[in-house]
N, C-alpha and C positions, 0 to 999 in steps of 0.2 A: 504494500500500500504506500503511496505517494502520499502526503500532506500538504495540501495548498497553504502557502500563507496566509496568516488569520492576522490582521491587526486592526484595531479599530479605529479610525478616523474620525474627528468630530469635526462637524461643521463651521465653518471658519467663521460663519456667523454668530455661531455663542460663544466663540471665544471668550476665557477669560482672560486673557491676557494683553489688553489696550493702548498697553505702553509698550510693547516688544520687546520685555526680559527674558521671554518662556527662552528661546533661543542660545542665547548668550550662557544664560544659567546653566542652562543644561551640558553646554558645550565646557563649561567649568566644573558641573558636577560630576563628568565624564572624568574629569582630570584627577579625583580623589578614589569614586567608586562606580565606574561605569558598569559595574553588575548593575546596580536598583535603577528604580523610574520610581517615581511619584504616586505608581498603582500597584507596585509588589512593596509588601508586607512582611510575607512571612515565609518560611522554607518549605513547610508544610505543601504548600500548593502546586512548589515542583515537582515534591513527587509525586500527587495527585497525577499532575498534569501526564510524568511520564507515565506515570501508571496507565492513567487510558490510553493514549495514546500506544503504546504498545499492545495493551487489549485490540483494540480495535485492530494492529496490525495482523497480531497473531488469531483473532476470531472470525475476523472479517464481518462483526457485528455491525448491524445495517448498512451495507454493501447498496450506493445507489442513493440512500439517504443523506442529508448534509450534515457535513461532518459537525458542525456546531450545533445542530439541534440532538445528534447521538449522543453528543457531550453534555449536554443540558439535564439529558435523561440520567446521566450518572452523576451529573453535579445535585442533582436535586436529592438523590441518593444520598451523596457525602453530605450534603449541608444538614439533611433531615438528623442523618446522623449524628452529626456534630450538635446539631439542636438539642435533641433526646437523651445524647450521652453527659453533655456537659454544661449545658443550657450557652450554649458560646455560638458567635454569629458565623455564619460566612456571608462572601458577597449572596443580595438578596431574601437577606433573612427577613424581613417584613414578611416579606411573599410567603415564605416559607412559615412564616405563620400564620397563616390562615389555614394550613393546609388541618387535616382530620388528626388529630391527638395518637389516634389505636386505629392497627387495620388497613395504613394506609399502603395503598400499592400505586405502581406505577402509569396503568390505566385511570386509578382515580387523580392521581397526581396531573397527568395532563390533561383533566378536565380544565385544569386552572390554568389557563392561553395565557394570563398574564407570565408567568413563568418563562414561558418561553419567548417572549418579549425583549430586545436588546441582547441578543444573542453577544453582540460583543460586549456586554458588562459581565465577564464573568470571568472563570479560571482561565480560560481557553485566550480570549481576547485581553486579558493584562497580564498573564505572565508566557505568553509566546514569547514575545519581544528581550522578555528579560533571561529567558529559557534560552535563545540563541546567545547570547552576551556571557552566557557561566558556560557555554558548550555545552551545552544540552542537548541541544536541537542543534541540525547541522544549519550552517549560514543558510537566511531565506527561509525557514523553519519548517521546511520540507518533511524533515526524518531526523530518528533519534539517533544520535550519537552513543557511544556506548558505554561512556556514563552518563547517557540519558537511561539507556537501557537497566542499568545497573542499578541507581537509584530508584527506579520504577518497581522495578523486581523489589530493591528492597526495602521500598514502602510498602510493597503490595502484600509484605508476609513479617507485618511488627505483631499479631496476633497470632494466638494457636488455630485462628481458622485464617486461612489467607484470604484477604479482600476479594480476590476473585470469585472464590466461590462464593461469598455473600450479592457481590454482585449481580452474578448470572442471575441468584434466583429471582432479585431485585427486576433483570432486565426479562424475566421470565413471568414477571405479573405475580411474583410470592411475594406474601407477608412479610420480609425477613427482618423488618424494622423492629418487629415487636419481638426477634431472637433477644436471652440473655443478654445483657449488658459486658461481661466479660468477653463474646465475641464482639461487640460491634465497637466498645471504647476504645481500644487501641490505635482507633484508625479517624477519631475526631482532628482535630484541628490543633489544639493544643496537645493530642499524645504524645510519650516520652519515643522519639526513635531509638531503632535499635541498635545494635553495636554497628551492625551490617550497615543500616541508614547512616551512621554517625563517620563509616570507614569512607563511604564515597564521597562525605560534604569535604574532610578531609584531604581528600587527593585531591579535589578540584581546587582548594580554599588554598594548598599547595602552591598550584600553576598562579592562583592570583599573586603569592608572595615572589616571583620570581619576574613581575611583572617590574621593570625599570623604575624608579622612582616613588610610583602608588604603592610596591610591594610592602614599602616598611607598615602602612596602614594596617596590613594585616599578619604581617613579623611582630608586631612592635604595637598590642593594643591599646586604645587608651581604659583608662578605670574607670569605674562609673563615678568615683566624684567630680572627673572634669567632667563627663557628658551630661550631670547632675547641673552642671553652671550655670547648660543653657533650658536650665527648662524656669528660671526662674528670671523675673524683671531683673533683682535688684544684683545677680551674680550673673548674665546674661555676656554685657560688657568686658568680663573676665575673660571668656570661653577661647574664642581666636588664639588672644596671648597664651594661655594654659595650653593648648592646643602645639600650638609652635616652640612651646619651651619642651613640650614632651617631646619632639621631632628635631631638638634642637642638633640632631646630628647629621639631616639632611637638610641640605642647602636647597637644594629644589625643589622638595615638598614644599617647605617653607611659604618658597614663593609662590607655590601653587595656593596655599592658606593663606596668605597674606591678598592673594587676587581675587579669593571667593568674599573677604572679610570687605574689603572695602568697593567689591559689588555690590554685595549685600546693604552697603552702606548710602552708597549712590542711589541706588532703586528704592530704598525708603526711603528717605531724602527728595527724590524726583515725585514718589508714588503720597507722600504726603502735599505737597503744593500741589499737585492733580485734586487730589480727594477735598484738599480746603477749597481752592477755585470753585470744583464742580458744588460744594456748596452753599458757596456765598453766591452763586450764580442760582441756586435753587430755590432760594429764601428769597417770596415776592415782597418789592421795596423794602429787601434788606428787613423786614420781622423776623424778629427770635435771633437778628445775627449775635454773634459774641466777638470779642475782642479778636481781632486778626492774630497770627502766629507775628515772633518779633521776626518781621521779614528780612533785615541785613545780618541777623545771625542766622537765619534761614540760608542764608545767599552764601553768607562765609564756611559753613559748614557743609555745605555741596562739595566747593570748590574745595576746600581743603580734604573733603576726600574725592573728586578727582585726580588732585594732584598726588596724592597718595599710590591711587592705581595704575598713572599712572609711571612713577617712580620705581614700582616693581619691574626689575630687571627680567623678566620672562621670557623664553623662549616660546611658552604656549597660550600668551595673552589672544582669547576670542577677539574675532576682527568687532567693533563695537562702536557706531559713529556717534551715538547720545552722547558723550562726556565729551567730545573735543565742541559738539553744537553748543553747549552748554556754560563751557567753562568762558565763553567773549560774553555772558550776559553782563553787563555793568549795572543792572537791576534789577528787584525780584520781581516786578510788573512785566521787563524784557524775559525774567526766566520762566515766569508762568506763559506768557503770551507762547514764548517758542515749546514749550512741554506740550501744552493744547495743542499745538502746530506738528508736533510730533506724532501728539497721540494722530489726529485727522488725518497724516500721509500714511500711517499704518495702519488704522483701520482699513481706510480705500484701498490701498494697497492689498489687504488679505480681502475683499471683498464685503466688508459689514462696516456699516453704519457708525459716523463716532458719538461718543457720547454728547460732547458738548464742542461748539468752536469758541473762537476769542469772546465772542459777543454772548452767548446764550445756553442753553440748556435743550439741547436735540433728543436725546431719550431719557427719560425719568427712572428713578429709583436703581440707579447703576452701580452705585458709590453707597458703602457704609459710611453716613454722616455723622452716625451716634459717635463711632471709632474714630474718626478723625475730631469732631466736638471733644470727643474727651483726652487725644494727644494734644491738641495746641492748649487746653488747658495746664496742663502740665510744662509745657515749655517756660522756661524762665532762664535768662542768666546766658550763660557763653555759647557758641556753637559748640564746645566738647559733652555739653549738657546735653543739646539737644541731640545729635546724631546717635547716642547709645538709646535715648528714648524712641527715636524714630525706628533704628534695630530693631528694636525688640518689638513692635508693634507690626511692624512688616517683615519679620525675619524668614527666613528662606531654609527649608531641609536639605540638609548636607550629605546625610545618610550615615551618620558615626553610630546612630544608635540601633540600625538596620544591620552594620556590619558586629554589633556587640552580638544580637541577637542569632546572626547566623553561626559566629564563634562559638557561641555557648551550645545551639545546636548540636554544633557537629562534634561538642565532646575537648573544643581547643582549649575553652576558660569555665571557670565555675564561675556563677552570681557572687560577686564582692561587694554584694548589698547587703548581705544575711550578717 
């Protein structure tokens, strides 16, 4: 069996992305851990994924039928599962409950068309993509590579009954939901993998450490008290520096951290004068307005981290033309005017509507107003005040805590939280 690529595509018209970071970001995200995307989570799902996928190779089960709705049939399987065993989501779980408590099979299951609905929201359609990037899937996500195959197999048998056979009867219109709980938990979402599971994350998590530069990320973990930094406002600001003093033995890494840190900084910085604009522009004759942001520490705090990123000596600085438009504002009326100006050429550009121009308010309710109302409240005092505030309100996922998670998966670190 062939496997046609599956990826999902969203229409460029709901884009959330108005200002043109998704790009940039991503092309920087690449530079730390170009295993995740923004829609894988958890390990769990690749082996899921190989798992059927190789079912389907080796059964030839619905042969003619589309391959994503064959999947659907067995994802509704594992999520029920995972519901009943340990009351835990997967993608879809709303759906998934509504479905019958006791009794439930497969035929009753697709009575419920919502289900099968957005066929690419699901295992199939968010972790293809990240399944080619660990070698999973071979390039094009065609066919399993053979530690796609190997992690499949040994997800498929973390239980003394193997998944497969639960499946079948599953895809055979049996009861099997309502089997003991000692066969069906092992294979929830949260299960503990097995040595077998834990040998393959292993070899693969291996080839990432031999990876030039990114490798020390996963030679050389961080602990959970720095990745602790960033989950809080007032230790938030810390994180980078902690971050780079842990790596302080790679000069490259460095700069690839110090590139992510003060993009991150630029795009809240940018992403907050959008969000104040679009709401002073939304309040008829100015009602309910409140005291503007101090806009020359607004203006100096841009530019000062402009000048920051660009000072990093990089070899793999993202091509990125906002900061050089930006950095000749000699006002923040000049740097709001051209931000609008910016967002308007990139909407049109991807095909969808901007939200606001210089002058007015083109589509309603785009912008969280409360979120921004309640940062420029908070602003006071230097630009070094305001940019770690603006961070943290608009901070961006790195994936340190995606690659913590996979570690401890595969058996590399224990929880140094206990």
């Amino acid at each position: 069996m062939y496997f046609t690529p599956y990826v999902p595509i969203l229409g460029t018209s709901s884009s959330v992305d108005p200002l043109g970071f998704l790009q940039p970001s991503a092309a920087l995200a690449d530079l730390l851990f170009k295993q995740f995307t923004v829609l894988s989570h958890h390990p769990a799902y690749h082996g899921f994924l190989c798992f059927v996928l190789n079912y389907l190779d080796e059964t030839g089960y619905g042969s003619g039928v589309d391959l994503a709705t064959n999947i659907r049939d067995m994802e509704i399987f594992w999520g029920m599962l995972s519901l009943r065993t340990n009351g835990e989501s997967i993608l879809n779980v709303t759906k998934y409950r509504r479905l019958p408590a006791d009794g439930l099979t497969l035929a009753k299951a697709r009575k419920n068309r919502s289900l099968y609905e957005r066929l690419s929201y699901g295992t199939l359609g968010h972790y293809t993509g990240p399944s080619v990037r660990w070698a999973l899937l071979e390039e094009g996500g065609r066919r399993l590579t053979q530690d796609g195959r190997d992690l499949g197999e040994a997800w498929g048998s973390r239980g003394k009954t193997p998944f497969a056979t639960l499946l079948k009867k599953w895809l055979a219109d049996k009861n099997v939901l309502d089997s003991p709980l000692e066969d069906l938990s092992p294979y929830c979402v949260s299960g503990e993998p097995s040595e077998k599971e834990q040998a393959v994350w292993q070899r693969i998590i291996k080839t990432c450490q031999e990876v030039p530069i990114s490798g020390a990320l996963w030679e050389e973990p961080l602990k959970s008290e720095t990745l602790d930094l960033a989950e809080k406002e007032e230790t938030y600001h810390r994180f980078f520096p902690a971050v780079r003093e842990h790596y302080s033995r790679h000069e490259q890494l460095q700069q690839r951290l110090s590139l992510c840190q003060h993009f991150e900084e630029i795009c809240a910085l940018v992403q907050c004068v959008f969000d104040w604009a679009y709401r002073r522009k939304s309040l008829v004759d100015n009602v309910g307005a409140q005291a503007s942001p101090p806009e020359e520490s607004v203006l100096l705090a841009l530019k000062e981290s402009i000048k920051k990123f660009h000072s990093v000596s990089s070899l793999d600085k993202p091509p990125w033309k906002l900061p050089g438009r930006l950095e000749s504002c000699s006002s923040y009326s000049a740097l709001e005017d051209s931000i609008i100006l910016h967002h308007c050429e990139h909407q049109r550009r991807k095909g969808a509507a901007p939200f606001m121009d210089t002058e007015k308010i083109l589509m309603s309710g785009r912008v969280d107003e409360g979120r921004i109302a309640t940062l420029v409240e908070k602003f006071n005092g230097s630009p070094e005040r305001i940019t770690p505030l603006a961070a943290w309100v608009y901070r961006r996922g790195w994936y340190f805590w995606n690659a913590y998670r996979w570690l401890q998966y595969a058996g590399r670190i224990s929880d140094d939280r206990a």
